[in-house]
C-alpha positions in Angstrom: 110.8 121.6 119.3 107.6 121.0 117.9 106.1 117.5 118.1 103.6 116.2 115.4 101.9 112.7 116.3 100.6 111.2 113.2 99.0 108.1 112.1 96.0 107.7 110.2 92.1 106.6 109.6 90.0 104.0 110.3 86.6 105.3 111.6 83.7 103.2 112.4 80.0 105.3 112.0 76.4 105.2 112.0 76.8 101.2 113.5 73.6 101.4 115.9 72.2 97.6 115.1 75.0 94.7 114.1 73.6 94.3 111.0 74.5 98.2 109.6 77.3 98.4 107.6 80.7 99.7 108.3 82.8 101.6 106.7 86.9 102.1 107.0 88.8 105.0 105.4 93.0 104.8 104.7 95.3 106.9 102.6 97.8 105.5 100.4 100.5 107.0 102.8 100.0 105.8 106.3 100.8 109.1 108.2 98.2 111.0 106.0 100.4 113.9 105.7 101.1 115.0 101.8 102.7 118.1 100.7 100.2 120.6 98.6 99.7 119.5 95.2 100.4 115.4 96.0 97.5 113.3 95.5 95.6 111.1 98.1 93.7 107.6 97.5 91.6 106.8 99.9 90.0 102.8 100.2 87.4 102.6 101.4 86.2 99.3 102.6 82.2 99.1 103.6 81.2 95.4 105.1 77.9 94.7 106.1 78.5 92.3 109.4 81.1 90.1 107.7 80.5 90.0 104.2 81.7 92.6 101.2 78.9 95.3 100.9 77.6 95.4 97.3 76.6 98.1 94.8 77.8 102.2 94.8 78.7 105.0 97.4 78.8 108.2 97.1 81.4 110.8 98.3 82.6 114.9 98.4 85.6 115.9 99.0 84.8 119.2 101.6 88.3 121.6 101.6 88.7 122.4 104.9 85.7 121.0 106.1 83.5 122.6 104.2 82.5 123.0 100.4 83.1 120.7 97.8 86.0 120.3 95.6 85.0 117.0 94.5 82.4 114.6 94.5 80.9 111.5 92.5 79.8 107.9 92.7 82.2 104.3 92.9 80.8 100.9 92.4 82.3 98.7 95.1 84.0 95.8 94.1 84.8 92.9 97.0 83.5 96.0 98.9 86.0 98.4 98.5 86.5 101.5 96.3 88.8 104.5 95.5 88.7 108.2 95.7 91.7 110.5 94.6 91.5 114.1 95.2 94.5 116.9 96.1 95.1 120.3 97.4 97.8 123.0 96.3 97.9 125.0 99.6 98.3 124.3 102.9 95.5 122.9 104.9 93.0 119.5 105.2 90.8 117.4 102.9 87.3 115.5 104.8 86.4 112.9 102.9 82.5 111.9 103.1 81.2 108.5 102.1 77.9 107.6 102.2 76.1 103.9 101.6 73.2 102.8 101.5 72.3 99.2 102.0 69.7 97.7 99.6 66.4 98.1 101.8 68.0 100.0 104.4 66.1 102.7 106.2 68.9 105.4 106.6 72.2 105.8 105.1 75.9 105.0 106.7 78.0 107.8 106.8 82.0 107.1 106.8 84.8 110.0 107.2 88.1 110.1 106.0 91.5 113.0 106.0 94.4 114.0 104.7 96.7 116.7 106.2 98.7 118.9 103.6 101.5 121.0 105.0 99.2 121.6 108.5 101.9 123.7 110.0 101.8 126.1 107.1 98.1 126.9 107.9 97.9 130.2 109.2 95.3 132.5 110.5 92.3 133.4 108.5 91.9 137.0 109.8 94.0 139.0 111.9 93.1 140.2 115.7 90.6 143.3 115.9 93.1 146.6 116.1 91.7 147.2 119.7 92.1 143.5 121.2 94.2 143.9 123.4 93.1 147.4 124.5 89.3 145.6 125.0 90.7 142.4 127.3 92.5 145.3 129.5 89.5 146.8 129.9 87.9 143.7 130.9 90.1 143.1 133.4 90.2 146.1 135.0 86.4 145.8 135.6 87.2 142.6 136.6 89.7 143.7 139.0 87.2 146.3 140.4 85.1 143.8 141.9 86.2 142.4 144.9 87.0 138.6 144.5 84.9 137.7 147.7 86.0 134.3 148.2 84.0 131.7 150.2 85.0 128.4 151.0 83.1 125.5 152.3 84.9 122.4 153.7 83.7 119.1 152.8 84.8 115.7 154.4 85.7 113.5 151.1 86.8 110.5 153.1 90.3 110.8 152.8 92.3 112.2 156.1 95.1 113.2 153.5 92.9 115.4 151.4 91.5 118.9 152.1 88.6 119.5 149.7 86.3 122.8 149.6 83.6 124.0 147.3 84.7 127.3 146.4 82.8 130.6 145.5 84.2 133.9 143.8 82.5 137.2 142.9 82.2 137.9 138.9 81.5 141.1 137.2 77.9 142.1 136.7 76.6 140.6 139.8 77.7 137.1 138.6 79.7 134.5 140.5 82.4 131.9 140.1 81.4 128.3 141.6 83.6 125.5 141.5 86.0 122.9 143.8 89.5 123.4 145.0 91.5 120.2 146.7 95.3 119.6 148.3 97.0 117.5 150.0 96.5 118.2 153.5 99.1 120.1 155.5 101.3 120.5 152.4 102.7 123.7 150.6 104.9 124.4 147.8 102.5 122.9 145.5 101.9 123.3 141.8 99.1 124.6 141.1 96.5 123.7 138.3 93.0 124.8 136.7 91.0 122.5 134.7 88.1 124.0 132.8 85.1 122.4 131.4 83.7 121.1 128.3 80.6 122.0 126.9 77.5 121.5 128.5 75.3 122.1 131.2 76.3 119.2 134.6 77.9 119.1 137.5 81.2 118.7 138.8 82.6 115.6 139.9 84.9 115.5 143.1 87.5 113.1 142.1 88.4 115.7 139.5 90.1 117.5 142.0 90.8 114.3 144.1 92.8 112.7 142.3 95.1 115.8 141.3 95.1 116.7 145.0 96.6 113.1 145.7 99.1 113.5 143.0 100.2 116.5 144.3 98.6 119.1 143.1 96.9 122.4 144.2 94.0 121.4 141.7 91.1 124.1 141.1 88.0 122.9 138.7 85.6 125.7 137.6 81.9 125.3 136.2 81.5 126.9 133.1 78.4 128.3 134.8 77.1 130.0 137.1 75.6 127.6 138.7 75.7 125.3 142.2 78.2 122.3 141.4 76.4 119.4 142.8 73.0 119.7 141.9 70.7 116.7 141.4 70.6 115.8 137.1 67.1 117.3 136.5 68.5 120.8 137.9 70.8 120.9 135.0 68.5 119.3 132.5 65.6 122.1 133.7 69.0 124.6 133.2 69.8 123.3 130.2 65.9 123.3 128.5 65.6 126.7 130.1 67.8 129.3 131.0 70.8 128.3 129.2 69.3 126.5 126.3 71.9 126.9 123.3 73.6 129.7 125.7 77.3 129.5 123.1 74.7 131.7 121.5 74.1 134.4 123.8 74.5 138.0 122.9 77.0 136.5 120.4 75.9 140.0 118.4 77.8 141.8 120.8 81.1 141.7 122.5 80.0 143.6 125.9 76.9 140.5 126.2 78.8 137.4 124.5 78.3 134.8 127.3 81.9 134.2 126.8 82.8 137.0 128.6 81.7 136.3 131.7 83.3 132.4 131.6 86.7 133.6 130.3 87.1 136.4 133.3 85.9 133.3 135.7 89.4 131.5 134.1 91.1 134.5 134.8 89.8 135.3 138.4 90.6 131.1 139.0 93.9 131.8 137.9 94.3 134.8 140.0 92.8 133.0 143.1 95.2 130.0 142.7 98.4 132.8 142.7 97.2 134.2 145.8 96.7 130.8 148.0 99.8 130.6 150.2 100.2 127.0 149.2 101.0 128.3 145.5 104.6 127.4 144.9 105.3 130.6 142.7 106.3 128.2 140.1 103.9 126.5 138.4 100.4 126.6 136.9 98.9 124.5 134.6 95.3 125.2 132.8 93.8 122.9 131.0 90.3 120.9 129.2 89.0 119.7 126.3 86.7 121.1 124.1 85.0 124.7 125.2 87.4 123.5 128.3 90.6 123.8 125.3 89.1 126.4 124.0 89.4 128.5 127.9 92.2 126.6 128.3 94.1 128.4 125.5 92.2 131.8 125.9 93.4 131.5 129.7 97.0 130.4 128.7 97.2 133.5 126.6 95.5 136.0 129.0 96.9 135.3 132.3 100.6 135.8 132.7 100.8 133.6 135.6 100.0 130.4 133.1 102.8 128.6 132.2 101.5 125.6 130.8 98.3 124.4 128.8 97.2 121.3 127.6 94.0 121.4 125.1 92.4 118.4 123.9 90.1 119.1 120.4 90.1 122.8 121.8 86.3 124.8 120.3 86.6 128.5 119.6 89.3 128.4 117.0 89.2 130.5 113.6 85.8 132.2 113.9 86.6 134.0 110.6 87.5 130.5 109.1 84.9 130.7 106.6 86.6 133.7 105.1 89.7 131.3 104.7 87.2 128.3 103.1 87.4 125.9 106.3 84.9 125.2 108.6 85.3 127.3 111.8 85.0 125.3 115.1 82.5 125.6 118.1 80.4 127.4 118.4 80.3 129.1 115.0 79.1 132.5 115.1 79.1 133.3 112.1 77.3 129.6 111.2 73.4 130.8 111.4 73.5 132.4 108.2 69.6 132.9 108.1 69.6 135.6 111.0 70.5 139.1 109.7 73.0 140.0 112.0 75.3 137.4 110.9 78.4 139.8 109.7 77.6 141.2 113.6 78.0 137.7 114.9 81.5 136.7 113.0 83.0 140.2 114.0 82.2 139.7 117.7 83.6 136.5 117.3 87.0 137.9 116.7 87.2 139.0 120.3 86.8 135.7 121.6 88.3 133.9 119.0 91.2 131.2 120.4 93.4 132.0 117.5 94.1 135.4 118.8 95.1 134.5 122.2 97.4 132.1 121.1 100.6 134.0 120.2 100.4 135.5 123.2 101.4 132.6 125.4 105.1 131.2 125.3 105.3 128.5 127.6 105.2 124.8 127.2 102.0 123.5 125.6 100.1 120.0 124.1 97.4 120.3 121.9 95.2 117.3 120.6 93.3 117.1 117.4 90.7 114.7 116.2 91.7 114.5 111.8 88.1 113.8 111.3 86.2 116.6 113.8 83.1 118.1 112.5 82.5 120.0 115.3 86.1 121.5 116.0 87.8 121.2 112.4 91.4 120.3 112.4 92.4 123.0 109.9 90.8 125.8 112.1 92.7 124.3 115.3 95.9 124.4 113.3 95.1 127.9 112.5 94.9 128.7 116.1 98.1 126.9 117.8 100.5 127.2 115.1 100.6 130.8 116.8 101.6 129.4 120.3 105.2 131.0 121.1 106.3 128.1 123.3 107.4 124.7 122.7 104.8 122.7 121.6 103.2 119.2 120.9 100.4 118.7 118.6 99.0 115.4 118.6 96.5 114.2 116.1 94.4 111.4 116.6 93.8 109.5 113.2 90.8 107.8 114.6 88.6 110.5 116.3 86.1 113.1 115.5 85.1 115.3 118.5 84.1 112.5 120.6 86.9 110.0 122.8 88.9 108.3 122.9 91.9 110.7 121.5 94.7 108.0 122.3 97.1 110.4 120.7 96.5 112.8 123.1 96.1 111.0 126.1 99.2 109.4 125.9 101.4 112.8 126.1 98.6 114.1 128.4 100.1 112.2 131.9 103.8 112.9 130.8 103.2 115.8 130.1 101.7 117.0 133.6 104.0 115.0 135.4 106.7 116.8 133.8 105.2 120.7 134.6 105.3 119.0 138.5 108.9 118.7 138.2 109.9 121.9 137.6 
């Protein structure tokens, strides 16, 4: 059975000093869900410290994220206003307010949703004819090289826990770094992967700690392939340098996309994990947030070992989104519209798109979603796990954008784990 968590809206932005205003966006309908062709009212309520801000806003009404249906200009009175706006088909509205306080250097910025029919909202293109055929490939060159594993012990404190930094063989000369803890002198263990958000830093241990003393056979990957405990200016330097704006990389061309490289690592993980005798054959969890969602479902649906995946505001859904009128998520290939190669971009995107590894995955899965995301769009995450096979939970967090807290989805997240232990 499919699970939807909804609530709705009130999002505080922009408040740097305690003197800049904020704003608060609610529906008339507290869930925020509408069928197509309802209307929604927003109020929207601006105070500036505790008194009623004064004079007009201005606000657009952005169809999926992106465009305008709708947009104008409301006087505040007692520091509220109204917008109305509506949608016939299936999908979401983003609301933007923006104020500015007489005398005011910059503008506040306030965002507000509705969600019409979401699990109507279905993929904006199909899969490329030879997907499949090209992630076989893949992974027979992956399988080609030999996985090469080194482990290095490391003494984290705790007599009960066995902790190594691990290292793989990639393809192409590349390698896998990462962490791998249990609980010492146990077997039959669940295993899990957790992959990582977006970025360029290093891995903490008590990622793997903590599932290790919860029971788990817990593996943590970096993204990279780099050391895992580097001081911070290595992965600033790394991060200015070599893999400055690297979601970018050979994103013309599906044989250099630097996605290829981290989704085989999620495979090879997964295959490593299967392999360790303390595996129990049962169970094996993947799961992140963010590009870690976004390998988290591409995992999940290439790997038949998964069985579970949890993805919090998962990147790398609907890459063709724009075809569709939404905003597609991180990291938009097809977004830089001034290079010339941009058609190039969104069609290499298709490959490596979450949306098309998700019907391939039929077991259990929990998937959070932030109503007002401008980085990962709500209506192009729909797009994406309304193809998962398995039972499902969607949980969408009526106060977040792309940053945390997601309260919705942590508080399915624990559960949720503690049941995939059980079985």
């Amino acid at each position: 059975m499919v699970r939807i968590a909804w609530s709705f809206l009130l999002v505080f932005t922009t408040a740097i000093g305690a003197a800049d205003p904020v704003v608060s966006v609610a529906p008339d309908v507290e869930s925020g869900v509408y069928e197509p062709g309802r209307e929604v009212t927003w109020t929207v309520q601006i105070k500036s410290g505790a008194e009623a801000a004064t004079g007009k806003l201005s606000w657009v009404v952005r169809p999926g994220g992106t465009g305008e249906s709708a947009k104008g200009e409301a006087d505040l009175v007692d520091g509220k206003a109204k917008v109305t706006a509506t949608r016939a088909t299936p999908g979401m509205l983003l609301l933007e307010v923006k104020y500015k306080a007489a005398g005011a250097a910059r503008e506040t910025v306030g965002l507000g949703g509705a969600a019409f029919a979401p699990e109507k909202i279905v993929p904006s293109a199909p899969p490329p004819d030879d997907f499949d055929q090209f992630w076989k490939d893949k992974i027979a060159e992956l399988a080609a090289v030999p996985m090469n594993v080194q482990l290095a012990l490391v003494d984290v404190g705790d007599a009960n826990i066995e902790y190594f930094k691990v290292t793989m063989d990639n393809i192409r000369g590349s390698k896998i770094q990462g962490q791998i803890a249990k609980p010492k002198g146990k077997s039959d263990l669940p295993g899990m992967l957790q992959v990582q958000w977006a970025g360029v830093y290093p891995l903490s241990r008590d990622w793997v700690v903590n599932q290790a003393r919860n029971g788990w056979l817990s593996l943590n990957i970096l993204a990279h392939d780099l050391p895992i405990d580097q001081s911070a200016e290595f992965y600033k330097q790394k991060a200015e340098k070599e893999l400055a704006d690297y979601p970018q990389m050979g994103s013309d061309d599906r044989e250099k996309s630097y996605f290829l490289r981290m989704f085989l690592s999620c495979y090879r993980a997964v295959d490593y994990l299967t392999q360790r005798p303390e595996w129990n054959k049962k169970t094996l969890l993947v799961h992140g947030g963010s590009q870690g969602g976004y390998q988290a479902i591409v995992t999940a649906g290439m790997h038949p070992a998964v069985t579970a995946m949890a993805a919090s505001v998962p990147a790398g859904c609907d890459h063709t989104g724009k075809k569709a009128g939404r905003a597609p998520g991180w990291p938009g290939f097809g977004n830089r519209t001034w290079v010339k190669d941009v058609d190039q971009r969104v069609e290499t995107g298709r490959y490596f798109d979450a949306m098309n590894f998700a019907p391939r995955f039929k077991g259990p899965a929990i998937v959070g979603v932030g109503l007002i995301d401008t980085t990962c769009p709500p209506e192009g995450i729909y797009a994406a796990v309304n193809q998962l096979k398995g039972p499902k939970q969607i949980a969408l967090d009526p106060q977040s954008g792309h940053g945390g807290p997601h309260k919705a989805y942590d508080a399915i997240f624990g559960p949720f784990v503690a049941e995939q232990k059980r079985k």
